[in-house]
PAZAPA-4460 file (N, C-alpha, C; in steps of 0.05 Angstrom, whole numbers, plus 32768, in hexadecimal, padded with zeros to 4 digits):
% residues 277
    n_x    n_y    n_z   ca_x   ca_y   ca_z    c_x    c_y    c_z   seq   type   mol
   7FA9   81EC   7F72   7FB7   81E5   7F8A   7FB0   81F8   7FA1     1      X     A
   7FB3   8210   7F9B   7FAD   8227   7FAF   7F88   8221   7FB7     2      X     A
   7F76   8215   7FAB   7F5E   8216   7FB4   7F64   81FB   7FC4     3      X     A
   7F6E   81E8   7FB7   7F6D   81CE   7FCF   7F76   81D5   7FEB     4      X     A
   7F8F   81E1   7FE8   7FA2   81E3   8005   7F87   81F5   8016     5      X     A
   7F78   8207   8003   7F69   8217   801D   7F52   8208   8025     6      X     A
   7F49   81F5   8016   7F37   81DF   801F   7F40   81D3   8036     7      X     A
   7F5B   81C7   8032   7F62   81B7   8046   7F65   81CF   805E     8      X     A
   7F6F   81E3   805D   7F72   81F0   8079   7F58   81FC   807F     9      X     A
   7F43   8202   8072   7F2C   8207   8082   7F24   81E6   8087    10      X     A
   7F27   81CE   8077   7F18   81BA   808D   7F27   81B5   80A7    11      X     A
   7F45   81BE   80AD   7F4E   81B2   80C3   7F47   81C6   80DA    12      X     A
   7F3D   81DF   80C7   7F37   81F7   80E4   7F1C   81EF   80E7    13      X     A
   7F0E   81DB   80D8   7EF5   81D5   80EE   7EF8   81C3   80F9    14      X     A
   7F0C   81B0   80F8   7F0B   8191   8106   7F09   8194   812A    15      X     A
   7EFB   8184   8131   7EF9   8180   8149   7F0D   8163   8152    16      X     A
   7F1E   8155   8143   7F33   8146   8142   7F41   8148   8128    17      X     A
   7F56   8134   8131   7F5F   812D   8118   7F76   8112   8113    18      X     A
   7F70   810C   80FE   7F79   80E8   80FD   7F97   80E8   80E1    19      X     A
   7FAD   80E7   80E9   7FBB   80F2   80D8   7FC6   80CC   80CD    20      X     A
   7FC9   80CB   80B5   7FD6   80B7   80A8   7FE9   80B9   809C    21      X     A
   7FFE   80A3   809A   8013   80A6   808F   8020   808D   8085    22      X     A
   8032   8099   806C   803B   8085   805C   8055   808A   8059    23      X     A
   8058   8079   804D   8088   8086   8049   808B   8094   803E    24      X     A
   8081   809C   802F   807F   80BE   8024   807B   80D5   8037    25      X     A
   8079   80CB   804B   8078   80DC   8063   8093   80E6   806B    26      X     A
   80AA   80CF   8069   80BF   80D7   8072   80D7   80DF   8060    27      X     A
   80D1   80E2   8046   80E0   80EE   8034   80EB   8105   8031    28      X     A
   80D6   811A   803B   80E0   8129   803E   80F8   8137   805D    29      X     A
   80F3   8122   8068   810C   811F   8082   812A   8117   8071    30      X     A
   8124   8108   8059   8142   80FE   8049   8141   80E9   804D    31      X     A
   8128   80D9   805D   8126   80B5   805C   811E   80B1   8034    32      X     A
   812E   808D   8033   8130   808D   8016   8110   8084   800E    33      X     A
   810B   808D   7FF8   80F8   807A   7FF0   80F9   8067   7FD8    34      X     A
   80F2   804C   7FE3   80F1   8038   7FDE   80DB   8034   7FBE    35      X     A
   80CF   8045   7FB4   80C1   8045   7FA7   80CD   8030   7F8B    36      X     A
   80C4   8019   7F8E   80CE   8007   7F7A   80EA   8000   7F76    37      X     A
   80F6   7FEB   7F63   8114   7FE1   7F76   8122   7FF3   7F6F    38      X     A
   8120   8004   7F51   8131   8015   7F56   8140   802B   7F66    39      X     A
   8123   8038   7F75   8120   8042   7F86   8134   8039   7FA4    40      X     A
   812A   8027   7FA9   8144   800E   7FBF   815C   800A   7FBB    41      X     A
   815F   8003   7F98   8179   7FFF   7F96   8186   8018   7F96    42      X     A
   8181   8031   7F91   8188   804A   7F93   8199   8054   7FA9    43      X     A
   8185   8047   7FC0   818C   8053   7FD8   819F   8038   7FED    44      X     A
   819F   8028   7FE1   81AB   8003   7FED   81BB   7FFA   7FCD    45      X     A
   81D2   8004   7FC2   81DC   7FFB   7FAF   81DC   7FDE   7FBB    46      X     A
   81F0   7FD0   7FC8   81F4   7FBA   7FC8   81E8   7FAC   7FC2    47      X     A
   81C9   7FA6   7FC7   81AF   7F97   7FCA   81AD   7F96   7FA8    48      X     A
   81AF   7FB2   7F97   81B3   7FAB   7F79   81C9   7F99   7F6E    49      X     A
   81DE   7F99   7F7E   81EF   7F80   7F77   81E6   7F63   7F76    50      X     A
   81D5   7F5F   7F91   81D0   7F46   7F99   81BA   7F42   7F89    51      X     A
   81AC   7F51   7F80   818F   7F4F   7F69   8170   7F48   7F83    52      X     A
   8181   7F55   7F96   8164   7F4A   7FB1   8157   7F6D   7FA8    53      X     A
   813C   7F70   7FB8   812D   7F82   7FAE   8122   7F88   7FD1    54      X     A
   8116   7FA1   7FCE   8107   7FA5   7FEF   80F2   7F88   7FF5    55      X     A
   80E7   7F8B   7FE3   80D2   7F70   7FE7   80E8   7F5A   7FF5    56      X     A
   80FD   7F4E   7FE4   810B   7F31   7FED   810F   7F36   800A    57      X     A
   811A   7F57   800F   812C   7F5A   801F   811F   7F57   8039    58      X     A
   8104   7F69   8030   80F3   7F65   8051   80E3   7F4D   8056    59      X     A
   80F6   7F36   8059   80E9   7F1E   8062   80F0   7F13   807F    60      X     A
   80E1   7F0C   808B   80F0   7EFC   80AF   80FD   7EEA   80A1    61      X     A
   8100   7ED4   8087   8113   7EC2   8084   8135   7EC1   808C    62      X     A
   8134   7EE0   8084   8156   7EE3   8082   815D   7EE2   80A2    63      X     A
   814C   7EE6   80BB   8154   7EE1   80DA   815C   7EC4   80DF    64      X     A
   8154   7EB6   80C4   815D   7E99   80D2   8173   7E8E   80B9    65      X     A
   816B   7E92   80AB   8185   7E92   808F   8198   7E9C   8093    66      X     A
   8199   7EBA   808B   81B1   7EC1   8091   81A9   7EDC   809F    67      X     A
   81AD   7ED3   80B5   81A1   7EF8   80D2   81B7   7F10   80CA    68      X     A
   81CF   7F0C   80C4   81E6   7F1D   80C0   81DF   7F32   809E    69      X     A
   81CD   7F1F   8095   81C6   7F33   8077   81A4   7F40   8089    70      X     A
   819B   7F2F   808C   817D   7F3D   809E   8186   7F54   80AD    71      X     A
   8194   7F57   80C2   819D   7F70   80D2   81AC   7F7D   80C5    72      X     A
   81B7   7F79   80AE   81C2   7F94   80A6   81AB   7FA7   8099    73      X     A
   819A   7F9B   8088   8187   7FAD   807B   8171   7FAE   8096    74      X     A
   816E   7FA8   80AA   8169   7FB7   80BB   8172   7FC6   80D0    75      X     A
   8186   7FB8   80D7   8194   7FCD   80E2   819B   7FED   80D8    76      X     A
   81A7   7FE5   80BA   81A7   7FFB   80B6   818C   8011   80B1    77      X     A
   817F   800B   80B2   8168   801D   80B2   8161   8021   80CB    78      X     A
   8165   8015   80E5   815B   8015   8101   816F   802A   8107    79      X     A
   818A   8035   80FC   81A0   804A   8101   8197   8063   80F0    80      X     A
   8193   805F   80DA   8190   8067   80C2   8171   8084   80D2    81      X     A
   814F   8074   80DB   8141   8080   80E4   8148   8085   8107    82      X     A
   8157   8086   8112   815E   808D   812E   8165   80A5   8124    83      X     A
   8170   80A8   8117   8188   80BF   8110   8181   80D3   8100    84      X     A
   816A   80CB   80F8   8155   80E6   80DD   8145   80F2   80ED    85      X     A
   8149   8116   80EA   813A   8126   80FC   811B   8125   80F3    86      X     A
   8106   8121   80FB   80ED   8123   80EC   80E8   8142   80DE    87      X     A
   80D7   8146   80C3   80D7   815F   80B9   80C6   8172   80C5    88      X     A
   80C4   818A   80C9   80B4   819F   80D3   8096   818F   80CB    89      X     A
   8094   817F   80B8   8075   8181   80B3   8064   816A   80CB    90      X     A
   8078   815D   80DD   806A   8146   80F2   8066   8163   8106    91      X     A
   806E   817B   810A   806F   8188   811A   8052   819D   811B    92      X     A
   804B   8198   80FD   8034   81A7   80F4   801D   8199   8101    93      X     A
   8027   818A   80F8   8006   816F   8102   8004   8173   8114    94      X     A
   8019   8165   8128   8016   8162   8147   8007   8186   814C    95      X     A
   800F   8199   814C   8006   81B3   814B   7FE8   81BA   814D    96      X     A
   7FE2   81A8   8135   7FC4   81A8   812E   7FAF   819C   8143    97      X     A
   7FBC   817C   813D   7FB1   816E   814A   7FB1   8172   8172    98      X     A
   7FC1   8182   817D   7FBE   818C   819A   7FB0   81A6   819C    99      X     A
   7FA8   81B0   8185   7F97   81C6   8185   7F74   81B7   8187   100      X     A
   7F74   81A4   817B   7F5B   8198   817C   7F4A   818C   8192   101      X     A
   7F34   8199   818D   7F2C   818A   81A8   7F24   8171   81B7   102      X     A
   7F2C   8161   819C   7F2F   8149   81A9   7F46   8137   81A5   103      X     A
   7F57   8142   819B   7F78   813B   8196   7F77   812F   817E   104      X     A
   7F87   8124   817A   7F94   810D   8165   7F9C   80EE   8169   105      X     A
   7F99   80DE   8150   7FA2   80D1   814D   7FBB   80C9   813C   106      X     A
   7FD0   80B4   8134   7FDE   80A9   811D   7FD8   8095   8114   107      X     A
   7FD1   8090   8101   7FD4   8074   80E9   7FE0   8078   80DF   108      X     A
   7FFC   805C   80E3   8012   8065   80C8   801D   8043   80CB   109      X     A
   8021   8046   80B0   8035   802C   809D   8054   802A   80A8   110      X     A
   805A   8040   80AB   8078   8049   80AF   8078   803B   80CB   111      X     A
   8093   8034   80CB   80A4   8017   80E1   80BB   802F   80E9   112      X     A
   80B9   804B   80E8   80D3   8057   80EA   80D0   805F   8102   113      X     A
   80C4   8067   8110   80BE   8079   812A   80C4   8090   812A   114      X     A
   80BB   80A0   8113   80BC   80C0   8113   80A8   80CE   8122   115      X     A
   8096   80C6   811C   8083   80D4   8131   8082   80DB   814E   116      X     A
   808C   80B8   8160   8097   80BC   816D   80AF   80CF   8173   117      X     A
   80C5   80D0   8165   80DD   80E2   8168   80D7   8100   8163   118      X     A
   80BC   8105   8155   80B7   8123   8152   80A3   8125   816D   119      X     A
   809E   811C   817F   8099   811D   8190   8076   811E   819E   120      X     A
   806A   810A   8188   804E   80F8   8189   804E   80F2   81A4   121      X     A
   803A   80EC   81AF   803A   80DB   81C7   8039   80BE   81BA   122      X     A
   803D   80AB   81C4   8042   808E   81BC   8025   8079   81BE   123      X     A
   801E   808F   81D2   7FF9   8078   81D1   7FE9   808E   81BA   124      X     A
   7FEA   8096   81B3   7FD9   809E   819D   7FE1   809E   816F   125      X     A
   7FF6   808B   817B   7FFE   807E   8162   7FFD   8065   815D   126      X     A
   7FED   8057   8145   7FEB   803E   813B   8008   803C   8126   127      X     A
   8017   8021   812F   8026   8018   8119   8025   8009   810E   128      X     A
   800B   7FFE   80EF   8004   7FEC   80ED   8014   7FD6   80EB   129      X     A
   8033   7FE4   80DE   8041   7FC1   80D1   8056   7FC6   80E7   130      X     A
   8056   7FD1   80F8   8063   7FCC   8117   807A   7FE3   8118   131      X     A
   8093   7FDA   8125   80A5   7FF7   8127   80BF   7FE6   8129   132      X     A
   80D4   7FEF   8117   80F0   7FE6   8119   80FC   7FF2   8136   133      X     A
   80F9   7FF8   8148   8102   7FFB   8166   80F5   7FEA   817C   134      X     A
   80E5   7FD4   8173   80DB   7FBB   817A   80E7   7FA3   8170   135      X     A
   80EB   7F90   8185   80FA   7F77   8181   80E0   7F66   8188   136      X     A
   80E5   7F4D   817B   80E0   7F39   817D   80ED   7F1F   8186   137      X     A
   80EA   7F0B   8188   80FC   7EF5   818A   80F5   7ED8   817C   138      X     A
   8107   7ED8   8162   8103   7EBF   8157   8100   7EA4   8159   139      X     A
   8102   7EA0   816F   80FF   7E85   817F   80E6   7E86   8187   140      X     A
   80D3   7E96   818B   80C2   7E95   819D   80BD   7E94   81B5   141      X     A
   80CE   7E9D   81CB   80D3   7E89   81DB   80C0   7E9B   81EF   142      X     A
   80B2   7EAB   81E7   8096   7EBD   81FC   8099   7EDA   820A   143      X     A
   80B3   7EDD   81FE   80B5   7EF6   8211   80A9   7F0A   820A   144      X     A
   8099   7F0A   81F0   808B   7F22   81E1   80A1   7F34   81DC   145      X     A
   8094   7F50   81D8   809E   7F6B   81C9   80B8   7F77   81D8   146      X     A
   80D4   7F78   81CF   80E0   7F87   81E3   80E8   7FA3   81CE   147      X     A
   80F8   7FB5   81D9   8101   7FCC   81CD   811F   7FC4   81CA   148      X     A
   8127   7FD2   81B1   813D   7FCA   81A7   8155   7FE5   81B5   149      X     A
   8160   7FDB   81C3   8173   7FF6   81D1   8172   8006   81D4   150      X     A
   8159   8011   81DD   8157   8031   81D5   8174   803E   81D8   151      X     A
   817D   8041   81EB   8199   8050   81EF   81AD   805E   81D9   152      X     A
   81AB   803F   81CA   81C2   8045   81B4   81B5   804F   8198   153      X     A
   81BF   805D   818F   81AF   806C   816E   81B8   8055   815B   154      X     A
   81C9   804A   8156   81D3   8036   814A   81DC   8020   8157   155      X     A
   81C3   800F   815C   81C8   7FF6   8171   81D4   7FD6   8164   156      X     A
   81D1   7FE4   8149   81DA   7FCC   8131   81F6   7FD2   8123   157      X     A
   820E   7FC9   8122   8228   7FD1   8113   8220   7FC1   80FC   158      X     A
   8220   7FD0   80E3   8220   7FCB   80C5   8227   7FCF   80B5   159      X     A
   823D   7FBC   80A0   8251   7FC7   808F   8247   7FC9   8072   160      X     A
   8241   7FE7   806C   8232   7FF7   8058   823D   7FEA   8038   161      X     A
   8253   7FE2   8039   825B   7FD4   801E   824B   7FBC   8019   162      X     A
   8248   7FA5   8030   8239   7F92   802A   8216   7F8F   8034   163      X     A
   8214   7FA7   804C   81F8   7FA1   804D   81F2   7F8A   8066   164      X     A
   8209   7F85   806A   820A   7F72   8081   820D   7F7C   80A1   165      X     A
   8201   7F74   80B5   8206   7F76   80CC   821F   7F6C   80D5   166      X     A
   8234   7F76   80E7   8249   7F68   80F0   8248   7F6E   810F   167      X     A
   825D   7F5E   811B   825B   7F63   813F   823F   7F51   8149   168      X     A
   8235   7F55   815A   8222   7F49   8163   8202   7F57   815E   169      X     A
   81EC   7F40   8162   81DA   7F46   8156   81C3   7F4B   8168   170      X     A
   81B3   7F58   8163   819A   7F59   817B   8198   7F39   8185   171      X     A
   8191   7F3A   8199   8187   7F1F   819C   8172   7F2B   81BC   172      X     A
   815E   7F08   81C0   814A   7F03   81D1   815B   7F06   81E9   173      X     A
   814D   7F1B   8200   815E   7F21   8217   815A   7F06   822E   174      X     A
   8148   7EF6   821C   8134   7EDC   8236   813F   7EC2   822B   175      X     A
   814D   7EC1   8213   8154   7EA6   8208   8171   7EAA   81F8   176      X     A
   8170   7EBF   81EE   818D   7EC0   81E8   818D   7EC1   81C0   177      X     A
   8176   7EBA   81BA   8170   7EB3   819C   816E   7EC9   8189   178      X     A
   8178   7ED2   8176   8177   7EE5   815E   8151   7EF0   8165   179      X     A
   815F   7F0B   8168   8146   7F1F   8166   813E   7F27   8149   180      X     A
   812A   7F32   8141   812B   7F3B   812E   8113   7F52   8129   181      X     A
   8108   7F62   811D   80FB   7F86   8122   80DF   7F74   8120   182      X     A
   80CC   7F84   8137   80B6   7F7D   8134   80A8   7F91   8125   183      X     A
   80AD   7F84   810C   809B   7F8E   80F4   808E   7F74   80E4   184      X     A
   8082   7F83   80D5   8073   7F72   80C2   807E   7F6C   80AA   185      X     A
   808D   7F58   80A4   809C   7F5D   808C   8088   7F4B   8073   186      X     A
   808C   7F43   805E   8087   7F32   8049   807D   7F19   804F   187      X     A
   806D   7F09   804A   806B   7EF6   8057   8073   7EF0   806C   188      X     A
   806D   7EF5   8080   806D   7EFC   809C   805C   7EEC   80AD   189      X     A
   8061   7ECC   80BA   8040   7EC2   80CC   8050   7ECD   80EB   190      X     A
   806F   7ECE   80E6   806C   7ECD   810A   8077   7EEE   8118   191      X     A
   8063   7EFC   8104   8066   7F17   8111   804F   7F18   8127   192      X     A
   805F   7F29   8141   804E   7F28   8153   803D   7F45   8158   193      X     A
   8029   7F3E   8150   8011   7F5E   8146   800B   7F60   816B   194      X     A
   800E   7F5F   8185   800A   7F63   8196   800E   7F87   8199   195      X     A
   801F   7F88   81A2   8023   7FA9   81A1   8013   7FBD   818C   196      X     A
   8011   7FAF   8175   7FFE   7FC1   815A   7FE5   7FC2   816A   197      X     A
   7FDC   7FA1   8170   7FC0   7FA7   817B   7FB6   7FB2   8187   198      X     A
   7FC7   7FB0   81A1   7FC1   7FC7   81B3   7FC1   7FDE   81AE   199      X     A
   7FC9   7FE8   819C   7FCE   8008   8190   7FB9   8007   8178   200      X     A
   7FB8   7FF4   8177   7F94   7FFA   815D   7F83   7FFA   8175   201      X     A
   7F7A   7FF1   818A   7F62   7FEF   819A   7F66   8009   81A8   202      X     A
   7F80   801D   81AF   7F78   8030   81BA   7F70   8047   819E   203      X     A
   7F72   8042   8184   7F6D   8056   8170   7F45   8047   816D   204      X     A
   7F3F   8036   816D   7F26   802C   816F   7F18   8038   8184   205      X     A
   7F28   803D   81A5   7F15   8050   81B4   7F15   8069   81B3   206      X     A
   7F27   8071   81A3   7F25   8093   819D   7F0E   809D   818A   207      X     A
   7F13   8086   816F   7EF4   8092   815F   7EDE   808A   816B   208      X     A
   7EE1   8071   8184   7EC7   8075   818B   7EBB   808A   819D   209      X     A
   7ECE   8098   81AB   7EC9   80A7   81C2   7ECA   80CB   81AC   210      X     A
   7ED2   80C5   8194   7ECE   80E4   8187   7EB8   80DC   8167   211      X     A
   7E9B   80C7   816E   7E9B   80C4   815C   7E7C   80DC   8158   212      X     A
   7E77   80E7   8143   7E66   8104   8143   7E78   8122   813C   213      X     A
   7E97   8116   8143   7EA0   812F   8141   7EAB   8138   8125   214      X     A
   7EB7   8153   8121   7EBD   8159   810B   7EDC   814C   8106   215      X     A
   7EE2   813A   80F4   7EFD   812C   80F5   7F0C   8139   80DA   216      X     A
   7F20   813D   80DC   7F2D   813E   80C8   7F4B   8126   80C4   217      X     A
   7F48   8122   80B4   7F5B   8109   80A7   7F6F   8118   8093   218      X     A
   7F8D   8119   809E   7F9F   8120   8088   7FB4   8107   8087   219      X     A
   7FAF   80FE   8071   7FC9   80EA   8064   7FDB   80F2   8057   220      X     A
   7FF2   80E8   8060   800E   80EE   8054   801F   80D7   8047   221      X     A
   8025   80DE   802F   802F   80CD   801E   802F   80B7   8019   222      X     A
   8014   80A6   801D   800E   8084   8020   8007   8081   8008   223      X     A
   8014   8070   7FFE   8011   8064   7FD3   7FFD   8050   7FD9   224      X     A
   7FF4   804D   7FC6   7FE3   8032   7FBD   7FEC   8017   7FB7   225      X     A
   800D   8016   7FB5   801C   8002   7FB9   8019   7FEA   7FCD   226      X     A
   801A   7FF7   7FE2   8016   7FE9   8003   7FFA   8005   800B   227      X     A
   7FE3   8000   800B   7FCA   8016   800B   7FBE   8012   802D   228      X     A
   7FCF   8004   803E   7FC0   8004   8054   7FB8   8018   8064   229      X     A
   7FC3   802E   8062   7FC3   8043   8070   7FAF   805B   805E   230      X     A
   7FAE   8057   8042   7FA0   805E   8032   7F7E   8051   8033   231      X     A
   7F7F   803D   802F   7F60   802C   803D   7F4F   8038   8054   232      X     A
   7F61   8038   806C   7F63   8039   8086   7F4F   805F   8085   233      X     A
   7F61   806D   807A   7F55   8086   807A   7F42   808D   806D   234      X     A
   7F3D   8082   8058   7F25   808F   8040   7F04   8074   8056   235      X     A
   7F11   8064   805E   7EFB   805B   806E   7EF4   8062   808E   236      X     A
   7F03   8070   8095   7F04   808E   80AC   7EEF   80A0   80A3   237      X     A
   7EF3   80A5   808A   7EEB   80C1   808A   7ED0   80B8   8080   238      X     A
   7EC5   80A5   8079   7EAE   80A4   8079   7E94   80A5   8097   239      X     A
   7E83   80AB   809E   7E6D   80C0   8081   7E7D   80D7   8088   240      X     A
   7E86   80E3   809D   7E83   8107   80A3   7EA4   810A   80A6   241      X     A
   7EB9   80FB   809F   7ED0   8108   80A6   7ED8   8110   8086   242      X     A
   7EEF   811D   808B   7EF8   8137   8077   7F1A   8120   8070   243      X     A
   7F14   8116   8050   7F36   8112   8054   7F45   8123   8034   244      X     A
   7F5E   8124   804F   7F6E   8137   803F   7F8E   8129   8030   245      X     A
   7F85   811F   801F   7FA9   810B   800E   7FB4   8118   8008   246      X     A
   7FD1   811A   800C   7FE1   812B   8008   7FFD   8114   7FF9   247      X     A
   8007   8113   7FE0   800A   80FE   7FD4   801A   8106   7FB3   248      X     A
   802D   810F   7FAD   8037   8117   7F9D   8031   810A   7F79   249      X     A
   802A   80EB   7F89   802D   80DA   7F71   8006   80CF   7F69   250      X     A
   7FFE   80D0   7F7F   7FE7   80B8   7F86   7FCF   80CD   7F90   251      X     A
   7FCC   80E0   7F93   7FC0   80F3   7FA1   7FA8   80E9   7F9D   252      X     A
   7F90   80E1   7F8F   7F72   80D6   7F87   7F6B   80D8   7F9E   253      X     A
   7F4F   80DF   7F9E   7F3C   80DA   7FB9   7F20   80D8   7FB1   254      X     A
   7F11   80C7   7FCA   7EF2   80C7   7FC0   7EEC   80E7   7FBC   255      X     A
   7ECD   80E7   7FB0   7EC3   80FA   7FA7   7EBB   810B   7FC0   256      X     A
   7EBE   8129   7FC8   7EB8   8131   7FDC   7EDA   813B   7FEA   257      X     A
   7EED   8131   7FE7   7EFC   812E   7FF5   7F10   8142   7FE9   258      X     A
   7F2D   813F   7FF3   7F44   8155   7FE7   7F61   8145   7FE3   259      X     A
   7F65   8142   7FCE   7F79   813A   7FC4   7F97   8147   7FC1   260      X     A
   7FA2   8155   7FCB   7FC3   8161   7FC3   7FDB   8152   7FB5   261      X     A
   7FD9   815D   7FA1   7FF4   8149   7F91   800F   815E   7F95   262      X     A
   8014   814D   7FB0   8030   8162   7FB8   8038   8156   7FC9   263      X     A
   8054   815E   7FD0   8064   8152   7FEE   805A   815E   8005   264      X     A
   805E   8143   801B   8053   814E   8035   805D   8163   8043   265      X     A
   8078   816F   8044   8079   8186   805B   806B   81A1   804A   266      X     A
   8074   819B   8031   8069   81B6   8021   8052   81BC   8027   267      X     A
   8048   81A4   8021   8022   81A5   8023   801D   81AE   8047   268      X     A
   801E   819E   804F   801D   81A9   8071   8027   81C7   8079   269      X     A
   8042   81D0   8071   804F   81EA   8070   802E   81FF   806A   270      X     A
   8022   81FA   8048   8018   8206   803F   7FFE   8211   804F   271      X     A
   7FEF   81F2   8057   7FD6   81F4   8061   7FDF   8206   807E   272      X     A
   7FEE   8206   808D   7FF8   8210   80AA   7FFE   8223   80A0   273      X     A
   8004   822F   808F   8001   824F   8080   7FEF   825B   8084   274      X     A
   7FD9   8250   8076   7FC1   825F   8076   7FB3   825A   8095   275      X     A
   7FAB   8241   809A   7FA6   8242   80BF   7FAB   8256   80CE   276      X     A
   7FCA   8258   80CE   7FDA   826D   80DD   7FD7   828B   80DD   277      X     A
***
């Protein structure tokens, strides 16, 4: 372990950027739950073990038109739930790194939470592939595209924690009046609207093109092979000349050449910013 971590901190003291990834394992150590299989969910969402629904059932757009009052509570409550979680010292490391570099940083991340943002990322240099629960949509369609879900309020959703249900009133379309619902990507998903993602993949597409020759370093944080998009995404980064660094308690594997850490993210970050420092 002690030879990996100094690998990884002499490759990030040569990087001339750096492209950081992230998975929900990222935010665990902030005290966000992880979902890791139903037990895992039902752990942290008893009720949902009552009803025998599972994260998979749960994160469907069906329930916005079925029943919206069970849909907004399991998002809502998580839209209160991540407003309200301080991000851990280790988003603080990165960002650190990555403004030391001379050609900045990027984010690739899975995560719908907006930590990065709240640790205080700039917002154009983060991709959110499966979108961000502080984005609305509108189920009707009716064109208004992407709005933001209240910023103002930390808990813009009232949700009664015994059943899981939303009560009081519900987001809704500010242009038609129709049940909103998080522009994310859920489970079978055709009428998620990837507009906002795209645009935020085409500005991460002109950064590697405008830093491509340079020395890159790639550190991933806690992305499973379960849902691997963020995992894919980086090990095909780092091909031919970038440096990737997995950091991954459970899943840690990497191509040949590369650096694997089977450990939690702030630890691992803490450690490598040890030696850097």
């Amino acid at each position: 372990m002690h030879r990996l971590i100094n690998k990884a901190a002499e490759a990030i003291r040569r990087a001339d950027a750096l492209l950081i990834g992230a998975g929900a394992g990222m935010g665990v150590d902030s005290g966000l739950p992880d979902f890791r299989g139903n037990q895992g969910f039902w752990r942290a969402y008893p009720p949902y073990a009552k009803l025998g629904l599972s994260f998979i059932e749960m994160a469907n757009p069906d329930w916005f038109s079925r029943d919206p009052q069970l849909g907004w509570g399991f998002y809502g409550h998580r839209l209160g739930l991540y407003r309200t979680t301080v991000p851990h010292r280790g988003f603080q490391i990165l960002r650190k790194w990555g403004e030391r570099m001379r050609h900045g940083f990027f984010v690739f991340t899975s995560n719908v939470d907006g930590q990065f943002q709240r640790a205080g990322f700039p917002p154009d240099a983060i991709v959110e592939i499966h979108g961000a629960i502080d984005w609305l949509q509108c189920t009707a369609g009716c064109g208004i595209g992407i709005f933001e879900c209240d910023p103002a309020n930390p808990q813009p959703v009232d949700v009664d924690e015994q059943t899981m249900r939303a009560v009081g009133k519900l987001p809704c379309c500010p242009r038609c009046g129709a049940t909103a619902r998080p522009n994310i990507l859920m489970f079978g998903d055709w009428d998620w609207d990837e507009r906002r993602t795209g645009e935020q993949q085409q500005r991460l597409n002109r950064w590697l093109q405008e830093i491509r020759g340079a020395n890159l370093a790639i550190v991933e944080c806690g992305s499973g092979q379960t849902i691997s998009t963020v995992r894919r995404f980086c090990e095909e980064v780092s091909r031919p000349d970038g440096t990737l660094i997995r950091i991954n308690p459970r899943e840690a594997e990497v191509p040949a050449g590369h650096i694997g850490i089977a450990a939690g993210a702030l630890e691992t970050l803490q450690a490598i910013d040890a030696i850097i420092s």
